[in-house]
N, CA, C and O atoms as a GROMACS GRO file, in nm:
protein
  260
    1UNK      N    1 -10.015  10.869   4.447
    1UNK     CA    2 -10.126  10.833   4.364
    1UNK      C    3 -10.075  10.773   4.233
    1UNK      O    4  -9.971  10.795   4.171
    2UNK      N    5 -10.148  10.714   4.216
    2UNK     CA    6 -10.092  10.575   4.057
    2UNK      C    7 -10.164  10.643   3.908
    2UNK      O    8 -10.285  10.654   3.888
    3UNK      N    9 -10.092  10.670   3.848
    3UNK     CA   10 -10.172  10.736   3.714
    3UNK      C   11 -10.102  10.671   3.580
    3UNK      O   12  -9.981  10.665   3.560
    4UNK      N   13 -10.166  10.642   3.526
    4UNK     CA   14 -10.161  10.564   3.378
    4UNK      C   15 -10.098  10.672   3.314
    4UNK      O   16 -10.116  10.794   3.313
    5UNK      N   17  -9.978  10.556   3.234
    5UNK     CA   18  -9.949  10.670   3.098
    5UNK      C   19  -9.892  10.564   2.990
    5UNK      O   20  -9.847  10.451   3.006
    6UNK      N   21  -9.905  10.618   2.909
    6UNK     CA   22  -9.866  10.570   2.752
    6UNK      C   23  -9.777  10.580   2.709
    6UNK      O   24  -9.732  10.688   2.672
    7UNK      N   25  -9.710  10.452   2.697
    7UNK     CA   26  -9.540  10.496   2.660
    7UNK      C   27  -9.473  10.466   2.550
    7UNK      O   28  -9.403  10.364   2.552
    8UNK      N   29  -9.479  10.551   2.426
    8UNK     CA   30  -9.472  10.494   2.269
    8UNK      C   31  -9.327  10.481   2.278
    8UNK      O   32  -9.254  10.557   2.341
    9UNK      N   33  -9.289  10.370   2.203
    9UNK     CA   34  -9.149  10.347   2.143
    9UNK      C   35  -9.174  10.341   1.961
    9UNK      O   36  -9.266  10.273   1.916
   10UNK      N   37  -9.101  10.404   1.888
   10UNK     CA   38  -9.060  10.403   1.741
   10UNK      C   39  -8.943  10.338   1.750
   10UNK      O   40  -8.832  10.388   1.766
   11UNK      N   41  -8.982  10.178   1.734
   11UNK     CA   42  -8.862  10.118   1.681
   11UNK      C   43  -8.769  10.096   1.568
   11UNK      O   44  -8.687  10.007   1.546
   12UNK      N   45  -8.807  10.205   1.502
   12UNK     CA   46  -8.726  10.190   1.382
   12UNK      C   47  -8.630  10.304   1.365
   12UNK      O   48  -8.578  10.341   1.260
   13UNK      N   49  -8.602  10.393   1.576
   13UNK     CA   50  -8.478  10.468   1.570
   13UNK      C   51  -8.380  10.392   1.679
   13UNK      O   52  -8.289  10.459   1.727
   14UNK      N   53  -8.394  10.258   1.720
   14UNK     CA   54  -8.349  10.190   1.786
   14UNK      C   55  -8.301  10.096   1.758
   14UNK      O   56  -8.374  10.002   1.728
   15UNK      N   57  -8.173  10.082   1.755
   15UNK     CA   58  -8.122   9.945   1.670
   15UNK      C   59  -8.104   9.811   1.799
   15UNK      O   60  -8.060   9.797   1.913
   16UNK      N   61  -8.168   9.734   1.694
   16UNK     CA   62  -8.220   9.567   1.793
   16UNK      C   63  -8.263   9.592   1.927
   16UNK      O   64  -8.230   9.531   2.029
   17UNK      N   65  -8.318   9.661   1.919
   17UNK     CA   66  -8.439   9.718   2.051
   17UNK      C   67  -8.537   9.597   2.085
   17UNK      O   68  -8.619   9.555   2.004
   18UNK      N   69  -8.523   9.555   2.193
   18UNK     CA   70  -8.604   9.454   2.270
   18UNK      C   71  -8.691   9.515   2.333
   18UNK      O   72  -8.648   9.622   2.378
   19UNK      N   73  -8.830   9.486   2.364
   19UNK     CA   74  -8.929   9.551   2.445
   19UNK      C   75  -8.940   9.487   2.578
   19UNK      O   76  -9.029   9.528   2.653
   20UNK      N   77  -8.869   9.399   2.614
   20UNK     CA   78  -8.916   9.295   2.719
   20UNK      C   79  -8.866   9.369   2.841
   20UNK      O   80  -8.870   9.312   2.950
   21UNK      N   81  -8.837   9.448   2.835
   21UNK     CA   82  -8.782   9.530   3.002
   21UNK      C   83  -8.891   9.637   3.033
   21UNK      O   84  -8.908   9.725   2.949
   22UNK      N   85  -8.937   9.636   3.102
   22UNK     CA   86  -9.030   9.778   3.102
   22UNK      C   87  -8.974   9.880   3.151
   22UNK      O   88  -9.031   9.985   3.121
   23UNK      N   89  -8.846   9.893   3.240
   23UNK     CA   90  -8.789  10.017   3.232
   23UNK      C   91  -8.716  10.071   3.159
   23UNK      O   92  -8.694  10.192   3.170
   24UNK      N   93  -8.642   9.972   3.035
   24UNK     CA   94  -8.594  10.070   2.913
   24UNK      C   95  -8.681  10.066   2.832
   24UNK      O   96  -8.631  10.109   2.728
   25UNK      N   97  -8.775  10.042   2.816
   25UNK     CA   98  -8.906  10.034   2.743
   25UNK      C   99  -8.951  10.233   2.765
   25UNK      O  100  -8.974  10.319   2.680
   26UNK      N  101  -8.946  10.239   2.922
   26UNK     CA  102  -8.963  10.306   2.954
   26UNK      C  103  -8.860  10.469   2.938
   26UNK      O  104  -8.916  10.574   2.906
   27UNK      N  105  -8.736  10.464   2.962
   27UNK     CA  106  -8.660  10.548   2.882
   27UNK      C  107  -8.638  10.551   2.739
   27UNK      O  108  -8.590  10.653   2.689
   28UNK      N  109  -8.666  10.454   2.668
   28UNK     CA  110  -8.668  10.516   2.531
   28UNK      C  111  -8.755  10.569   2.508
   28UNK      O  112  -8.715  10.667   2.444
   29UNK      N  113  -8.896  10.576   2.520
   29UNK     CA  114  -9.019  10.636   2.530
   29UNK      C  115  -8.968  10.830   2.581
   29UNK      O  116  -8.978  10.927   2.507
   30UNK      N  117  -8.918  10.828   2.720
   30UNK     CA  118  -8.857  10.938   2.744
   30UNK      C  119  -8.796  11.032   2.637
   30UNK      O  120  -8.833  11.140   2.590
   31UNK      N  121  -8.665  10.933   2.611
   31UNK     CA  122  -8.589  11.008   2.523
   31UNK      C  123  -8.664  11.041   2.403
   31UNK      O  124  -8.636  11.152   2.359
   32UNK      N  125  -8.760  10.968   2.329
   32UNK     CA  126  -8.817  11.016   2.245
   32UNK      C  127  -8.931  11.100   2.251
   32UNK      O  128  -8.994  11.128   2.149
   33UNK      N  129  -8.960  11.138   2.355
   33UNK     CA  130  -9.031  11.235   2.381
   33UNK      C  131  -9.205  11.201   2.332
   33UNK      O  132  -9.289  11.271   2.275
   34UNK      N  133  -9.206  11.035   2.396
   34UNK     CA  134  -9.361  10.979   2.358
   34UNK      C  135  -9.415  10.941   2.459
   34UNK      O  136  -9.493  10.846   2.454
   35UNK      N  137  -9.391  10.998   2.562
   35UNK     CA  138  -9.528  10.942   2.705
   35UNK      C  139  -9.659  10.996   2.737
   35UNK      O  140  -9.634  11.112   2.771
   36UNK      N  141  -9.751  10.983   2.742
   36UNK     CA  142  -9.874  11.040   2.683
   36UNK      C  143  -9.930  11.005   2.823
   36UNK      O  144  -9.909  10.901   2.885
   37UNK      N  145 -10.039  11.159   2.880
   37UNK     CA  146 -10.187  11.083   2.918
   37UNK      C  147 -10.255  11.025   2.823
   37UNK      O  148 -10.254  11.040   2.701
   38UNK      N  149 -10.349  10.916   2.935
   38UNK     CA  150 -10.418  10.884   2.820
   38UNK      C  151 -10.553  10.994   2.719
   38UNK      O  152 -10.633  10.953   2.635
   39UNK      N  153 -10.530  11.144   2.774
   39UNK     CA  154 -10.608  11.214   2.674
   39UNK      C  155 -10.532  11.206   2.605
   39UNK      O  156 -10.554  11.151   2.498
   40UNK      N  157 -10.397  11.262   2.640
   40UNK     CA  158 -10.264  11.298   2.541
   40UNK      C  159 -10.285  11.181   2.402
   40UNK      O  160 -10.320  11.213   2.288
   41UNK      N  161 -10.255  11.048   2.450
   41UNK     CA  162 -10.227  10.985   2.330
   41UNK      C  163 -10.346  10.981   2.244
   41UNK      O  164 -10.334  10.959   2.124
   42UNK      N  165 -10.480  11.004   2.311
   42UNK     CA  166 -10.574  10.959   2.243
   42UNK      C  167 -10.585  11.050   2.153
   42UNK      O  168 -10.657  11.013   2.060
   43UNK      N  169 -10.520  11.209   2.136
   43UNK     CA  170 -10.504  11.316   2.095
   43UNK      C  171 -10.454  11.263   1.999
   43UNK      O  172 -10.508  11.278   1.890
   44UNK      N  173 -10.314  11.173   2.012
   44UNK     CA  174 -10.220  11.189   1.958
   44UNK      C  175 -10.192  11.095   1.810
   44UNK      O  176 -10.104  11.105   1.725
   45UNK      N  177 -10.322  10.992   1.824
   45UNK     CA  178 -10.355  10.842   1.799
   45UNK      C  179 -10.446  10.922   1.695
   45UNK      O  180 -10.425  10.908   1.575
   46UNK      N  181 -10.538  10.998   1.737
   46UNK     CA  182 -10.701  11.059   1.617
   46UNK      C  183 -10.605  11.186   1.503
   46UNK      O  184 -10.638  11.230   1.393
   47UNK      N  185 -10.491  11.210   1.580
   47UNK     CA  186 -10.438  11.316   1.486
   47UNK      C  187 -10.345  11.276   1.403
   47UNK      O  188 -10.312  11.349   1.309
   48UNK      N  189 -10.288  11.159   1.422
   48UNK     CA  190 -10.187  11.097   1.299
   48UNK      C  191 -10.032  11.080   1.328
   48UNK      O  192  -9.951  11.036   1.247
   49UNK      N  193 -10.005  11.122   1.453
   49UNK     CA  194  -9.874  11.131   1.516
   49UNK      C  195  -9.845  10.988   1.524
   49UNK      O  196  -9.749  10.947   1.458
   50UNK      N  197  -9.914  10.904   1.596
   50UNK     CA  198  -9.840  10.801   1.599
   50UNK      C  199  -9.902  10.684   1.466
   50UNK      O  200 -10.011  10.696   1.408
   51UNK      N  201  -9.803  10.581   1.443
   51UNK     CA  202  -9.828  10.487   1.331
   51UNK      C  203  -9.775  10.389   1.411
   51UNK      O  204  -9.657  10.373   1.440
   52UNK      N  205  -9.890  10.310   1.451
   52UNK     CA  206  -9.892  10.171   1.481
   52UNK      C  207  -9.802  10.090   1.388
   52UNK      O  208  -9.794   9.978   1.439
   53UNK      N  209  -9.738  10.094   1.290
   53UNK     CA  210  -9.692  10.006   1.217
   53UNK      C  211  -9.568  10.007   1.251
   53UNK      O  212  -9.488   9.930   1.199
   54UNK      N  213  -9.519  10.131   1.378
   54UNK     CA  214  -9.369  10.144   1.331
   54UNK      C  215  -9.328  10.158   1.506
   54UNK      O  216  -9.211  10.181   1.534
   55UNK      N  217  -9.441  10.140   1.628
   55UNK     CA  218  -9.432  10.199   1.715
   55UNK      C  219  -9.490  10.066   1.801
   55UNK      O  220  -9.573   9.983   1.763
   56UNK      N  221  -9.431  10.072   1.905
   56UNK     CA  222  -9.452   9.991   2.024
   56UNK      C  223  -9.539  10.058   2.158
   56UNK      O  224  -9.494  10.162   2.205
   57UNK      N  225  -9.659  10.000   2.218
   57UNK     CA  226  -9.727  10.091   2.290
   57UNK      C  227  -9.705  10.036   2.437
   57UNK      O  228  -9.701   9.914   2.420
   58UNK      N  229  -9.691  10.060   2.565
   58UNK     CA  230  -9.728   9.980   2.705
   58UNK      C  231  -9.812  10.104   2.763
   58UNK      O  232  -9.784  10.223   2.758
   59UNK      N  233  -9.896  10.056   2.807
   59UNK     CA  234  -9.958  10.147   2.933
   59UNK      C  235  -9.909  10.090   3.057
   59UNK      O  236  -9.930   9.973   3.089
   60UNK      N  237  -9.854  10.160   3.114
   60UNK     CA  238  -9.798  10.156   3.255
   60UNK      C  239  -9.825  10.269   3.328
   60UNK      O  240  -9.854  10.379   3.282
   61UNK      N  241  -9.808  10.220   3.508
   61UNK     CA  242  -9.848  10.292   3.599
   61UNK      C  243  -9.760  10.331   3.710
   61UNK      O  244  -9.684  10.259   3.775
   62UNK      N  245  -9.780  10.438   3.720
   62UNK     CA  246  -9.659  10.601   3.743
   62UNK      C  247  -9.714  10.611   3.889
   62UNK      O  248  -9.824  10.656   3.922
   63UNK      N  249  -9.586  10.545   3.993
   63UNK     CA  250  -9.649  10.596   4.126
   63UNK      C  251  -9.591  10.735   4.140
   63UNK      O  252  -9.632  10.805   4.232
   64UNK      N  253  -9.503  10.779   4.060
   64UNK     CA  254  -9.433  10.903   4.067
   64UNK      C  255  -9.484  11.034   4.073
   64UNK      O  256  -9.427  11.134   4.117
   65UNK      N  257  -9.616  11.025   4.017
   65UNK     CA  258  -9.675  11.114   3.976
   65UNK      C  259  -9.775  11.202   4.085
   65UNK      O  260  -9.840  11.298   4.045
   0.00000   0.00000   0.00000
């Protein structure tokens, strides 16, 4: 089954971090411990955790799950 998730990158702990790959797009998200349902992020977005100014977003879809 295919389930959406939210995969924040903070590029400003990544030095010359390119977004154009979606699978290291996808492990830095990991390592930083920012993959969200989408309740999760929407949680995460109304409570102040994340700052669009400093963060890179993809929604992608998780046959893994």
């Amino acid at each position: 089954m295919k389930e959406m998730r939210v995969y924040v990158v903070d590029v400003r702990k990544i030095e010359g971090f390119v977004h154009s790959d979606r699978e290291s797009f996808r492990v830095y998200a990991e390592e930083q411990g920012t993959v969200y349902t989408i309740e999760g992020f929407e949680n995460a977005f109304n409570e102040g955790e994340i700052y669009s100014d400093f963060q890179l977003i993809k929604i992608l879809y998780n046959d893994n799950i």
